[in-house]
N, C-alpha and C positions, 0 to 999 in steps of 0.2 A: 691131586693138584688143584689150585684153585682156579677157577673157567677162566677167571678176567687176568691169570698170567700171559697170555698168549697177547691181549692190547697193550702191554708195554715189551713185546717183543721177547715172550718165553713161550712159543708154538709148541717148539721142538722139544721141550723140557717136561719131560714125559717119565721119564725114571724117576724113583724117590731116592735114591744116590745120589745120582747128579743135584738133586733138590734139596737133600739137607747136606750138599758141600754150598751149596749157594747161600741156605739159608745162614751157618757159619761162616761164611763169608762178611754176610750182612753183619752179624753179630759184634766180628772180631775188626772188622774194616769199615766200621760204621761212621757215616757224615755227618749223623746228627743222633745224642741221645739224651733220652729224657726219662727223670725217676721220680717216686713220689710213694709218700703212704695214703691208704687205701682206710676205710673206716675202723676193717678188720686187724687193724696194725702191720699188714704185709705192705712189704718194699713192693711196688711196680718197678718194670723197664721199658721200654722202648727203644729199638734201635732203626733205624733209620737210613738206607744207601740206596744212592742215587745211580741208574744205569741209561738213563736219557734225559733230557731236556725235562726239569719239571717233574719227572715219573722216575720210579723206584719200586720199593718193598719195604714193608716195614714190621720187625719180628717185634711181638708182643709179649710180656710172661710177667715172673718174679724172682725175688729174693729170698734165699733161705735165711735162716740163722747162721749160718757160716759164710753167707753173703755169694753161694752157688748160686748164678741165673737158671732157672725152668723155664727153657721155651715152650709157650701153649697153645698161640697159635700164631700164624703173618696176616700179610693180604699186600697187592699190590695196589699203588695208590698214585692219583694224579695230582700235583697241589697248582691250583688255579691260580686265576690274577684277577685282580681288581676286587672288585665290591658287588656281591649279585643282589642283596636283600639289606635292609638295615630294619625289617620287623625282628620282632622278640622269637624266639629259639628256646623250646624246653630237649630235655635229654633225659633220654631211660634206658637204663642198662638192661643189656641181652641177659636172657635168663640163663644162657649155657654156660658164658663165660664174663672176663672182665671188658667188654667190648659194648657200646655206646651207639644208639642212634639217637638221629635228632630231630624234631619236629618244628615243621613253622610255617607258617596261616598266611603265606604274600596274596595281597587283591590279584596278583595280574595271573594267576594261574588259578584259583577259584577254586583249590582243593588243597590241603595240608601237606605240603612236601614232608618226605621224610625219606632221611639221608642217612647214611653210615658215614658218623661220625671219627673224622682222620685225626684229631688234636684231639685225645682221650684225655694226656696227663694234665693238661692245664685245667681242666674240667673239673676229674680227681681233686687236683690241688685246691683247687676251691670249696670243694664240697668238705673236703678232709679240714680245711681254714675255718671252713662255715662262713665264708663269703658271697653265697649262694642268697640270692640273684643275681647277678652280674650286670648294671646298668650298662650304657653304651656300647652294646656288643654291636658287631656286623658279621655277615655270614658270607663267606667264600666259596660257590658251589663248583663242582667238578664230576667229570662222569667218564667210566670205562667205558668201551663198547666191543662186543665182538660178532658184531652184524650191522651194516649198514649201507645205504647206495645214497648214491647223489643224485637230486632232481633239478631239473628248469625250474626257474621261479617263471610265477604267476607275472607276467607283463602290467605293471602301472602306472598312468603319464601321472604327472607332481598333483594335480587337482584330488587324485584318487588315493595317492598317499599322504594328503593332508585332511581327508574326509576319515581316510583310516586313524589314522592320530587322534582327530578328535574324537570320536566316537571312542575310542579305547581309555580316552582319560578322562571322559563322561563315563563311562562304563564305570572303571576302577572307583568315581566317586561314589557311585551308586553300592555297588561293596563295599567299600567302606562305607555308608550310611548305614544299609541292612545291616553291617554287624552290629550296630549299634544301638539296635532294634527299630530304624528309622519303618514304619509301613508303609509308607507311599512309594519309599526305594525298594522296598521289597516286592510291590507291586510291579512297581516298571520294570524291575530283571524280570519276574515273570513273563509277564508281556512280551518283553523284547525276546526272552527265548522261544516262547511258541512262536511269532514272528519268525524271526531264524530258523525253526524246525520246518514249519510249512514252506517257507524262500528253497532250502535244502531240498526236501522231499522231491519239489516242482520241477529243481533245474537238474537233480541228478540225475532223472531220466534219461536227459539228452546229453549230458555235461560228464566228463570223468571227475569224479571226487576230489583228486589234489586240484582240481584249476579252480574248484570252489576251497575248498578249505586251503588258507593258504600255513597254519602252522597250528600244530597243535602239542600237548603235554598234557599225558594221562595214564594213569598204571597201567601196569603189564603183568602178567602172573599172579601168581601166591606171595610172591617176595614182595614184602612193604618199598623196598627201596628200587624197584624195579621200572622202568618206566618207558614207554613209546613215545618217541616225540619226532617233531619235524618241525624245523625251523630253519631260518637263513643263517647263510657263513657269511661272517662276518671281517674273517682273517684265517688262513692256511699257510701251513709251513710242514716239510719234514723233516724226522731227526731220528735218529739212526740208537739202534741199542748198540752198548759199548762192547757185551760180552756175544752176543750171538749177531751184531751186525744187521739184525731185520728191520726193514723201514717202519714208522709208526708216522701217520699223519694227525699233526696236532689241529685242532680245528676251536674255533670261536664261534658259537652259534647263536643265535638270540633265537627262542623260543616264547610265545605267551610271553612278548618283553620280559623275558628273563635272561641273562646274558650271561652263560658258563664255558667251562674250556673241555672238550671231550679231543680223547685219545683212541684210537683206534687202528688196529695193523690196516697194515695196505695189501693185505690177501684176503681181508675181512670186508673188504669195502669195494661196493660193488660202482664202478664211473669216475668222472675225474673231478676231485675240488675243485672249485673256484668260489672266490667272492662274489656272491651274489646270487649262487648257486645255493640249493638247499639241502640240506641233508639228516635222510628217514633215517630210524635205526631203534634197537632195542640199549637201552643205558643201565649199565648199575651209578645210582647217585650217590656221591660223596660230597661232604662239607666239612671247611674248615671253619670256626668260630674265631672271629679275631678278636682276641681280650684287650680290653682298653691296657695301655700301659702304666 
């Protein structure tokens, strides 16, 4: 079974009976589906059903010649809101199967996200069209979780969160210049990190770690798409699975001003949301690419 069924409220779903009546289920009672051919001439599917607020499963495969579906594999999946990135987005297929991650370079996190991409066919369809680059894309990020606890935010009067502001979009410009090959910007991130490092070093002696660091986004494991983060909530809400009734707390976080929607049970999460509260955890990241119309 797959680990991150149990964040959209499939704990309990532990037999592979119960699992592939669910996964026909999805198949046969599906909300949303999508097809397309592939380089190789084979039919794709996609089937799509929703069992909470935003969050579902979604069974993957193909077409035969007698137009039989072959399930190949699922995944459950969160689809976000709003807009988290409007940099460029490349995509390279999993070597096992017909399954899709995505990559993409944002200044305000200072490392290449890279996501497991939720909208495969539209992707497909273009590449099969040969419409590949796709100008004006944006990227919609979203993340599972099935570990996490809520913390106090860091205390700041307005002077200290308008110092933070600035400094962050002086920073971001400084990345963007370095990428550009600018060297004086590449000089000053230097600087300014060993600065940082030594500031760190001095106060964590005396100081616990989160009350200096107040948010951070950075891999976790061997899984490319895996990630540690801690950032503030932004907005919280629960919503309830249709089929097994188990709470899932949907959360809005802004991490590394990056601003996605994580899903997570409420037996997995350790303290109580709130806005303005923070919240640690391990993520699998997901993105949707949104194709210009």
């Amino acid at each position: 079974m797959h680990r991150f069924m149990r964040a959209i409220g499939f704990s309990q779903f532990t037999d592979r009976k119960k699992l592939r009546e669910l996964l026909t289920d999805v198949i046969l009672k599906a909300d949303e589906r999508a097809y397309t051919m592939n380089d190789e001439n084979v039919r794709l599917g996609e089937f799509r059903k929703y069992f909470a607020e935003d969050m579902g499963i979604c069974v993957c495969g193909e077409f035969d010649d007698e137009d039989k579906f072959t399930y190949e594999y699922y995944y459950p999946y969160l689809r976000g809101q709003g807009i988290t990135t409007r940099e460029d987005v490349s995509v390279e297929r999993h070597a096992s199967r017909e399954s899709y991650a995505g990559v993409c370079d944002d200044v305000n996190v200072g490392i290449s996200l890279i996501f497991y991409l939720q909208n495969m066919i539209p992707y497909v369809k273009a590449h099969f069209c040969g419409q590949l680059p796709v100008r004006g894309t944006t990227l919609t990020l979203s993340a599972l979780s099935v570990s996490g606890s809520i913390m106090l935010p860091i205390q700041k009067d307005e002077q200290q969160k308008k110092r933070v502001m600035r400094e962050s979009v002086n920073r971001s410009n400084l990345i963007a210049a370095a990428r550009r090959g600018d060297e004086e910007a590449i000089e000053t991130l230097t600087l300014e990190d060993m600065d940082m490092y030594t500031t760190i070093s001095r106060k964590i002696q005396k100081e616990d770690v989160f009350s200096i660091v107040d948010t951070y986004f950075m891999p976790y494991g061997v899984e490319c798409d895996h990630y540690s983060v801690l950032g503030e909530i932004l907005a919280c809400r629960r919503v309830a699975n249709q089929i097994t009734g188990e709470e899932i707390y949907l959360l809005t976080i802004c991490s590394n001003e990056l601003t996605f929607d994580v899903a997570i049970n409420i037996i997995d999460l350790v303290g109580e949301p709130q806005v303005g509260r923070r919240f640690k955890g391990i993520i699998w990241l997901q993105g949707h690419i949104n194709f210009p119309q």
